[in-house]
N, C-alpha and C positions, 0 to 999 in steps of 0.2 A: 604573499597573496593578499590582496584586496578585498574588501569584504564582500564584494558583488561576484567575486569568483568562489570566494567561500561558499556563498550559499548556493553558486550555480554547483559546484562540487556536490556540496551533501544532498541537493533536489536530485543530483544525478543518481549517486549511491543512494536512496530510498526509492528512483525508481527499479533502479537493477535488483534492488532489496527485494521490491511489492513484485515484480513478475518473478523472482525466486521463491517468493513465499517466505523467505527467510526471516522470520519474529522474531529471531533475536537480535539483529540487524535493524529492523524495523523499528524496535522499542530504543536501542541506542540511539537511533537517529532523532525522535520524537522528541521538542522541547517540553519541559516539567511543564503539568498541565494541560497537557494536550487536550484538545477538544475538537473532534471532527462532525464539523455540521452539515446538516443534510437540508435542498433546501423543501419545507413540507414535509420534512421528519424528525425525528427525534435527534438530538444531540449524543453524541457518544464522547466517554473517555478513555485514553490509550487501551486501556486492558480489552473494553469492546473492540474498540474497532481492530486490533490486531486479532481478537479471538473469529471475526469475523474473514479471515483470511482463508481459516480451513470448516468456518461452521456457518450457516445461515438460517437464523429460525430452525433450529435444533435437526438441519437436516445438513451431510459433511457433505464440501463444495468437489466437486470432480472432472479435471484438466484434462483433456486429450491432446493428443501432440497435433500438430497441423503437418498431413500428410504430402498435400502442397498447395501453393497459394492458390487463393480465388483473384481468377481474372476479373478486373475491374473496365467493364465496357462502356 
């Protein structure tokens, strides 16, 4: 594989990762260093920004399943 499929590979599995919530997944995929910038916010390093998966400003995030789609008129 090519390096342009590589990385289309691992963008792929870190998103299948970020909608599973899967942090452990998450933190594999992440190059040393990480740094997720926000733009007009604070910078984060991997341990934030995956902590922010299941916590946001000290209050825990919560999923509901989608019962069925919204039509788009």
């Amino acid at each position: 594989m090519d390096e342009a499929g590589s990385v289309m590979e691992t963008a792929l599995a870190l998103a299948e990762a970020i909608r599973r919530r899967d942090v452990t997944t998450i933190t594999s995929l992440l190059a040393p260093g990480f740094v997720h910038h926000v733009p007009g916010g604070a910078s984060r390093d991997a341990d934030t920004f995956t902590a922010g998966i299941d916590w946001v400003d000290d209050v825990p995030v919560r999923r509901f399943p989608v019962l069925r789609q919204r039509a788009f008129d």
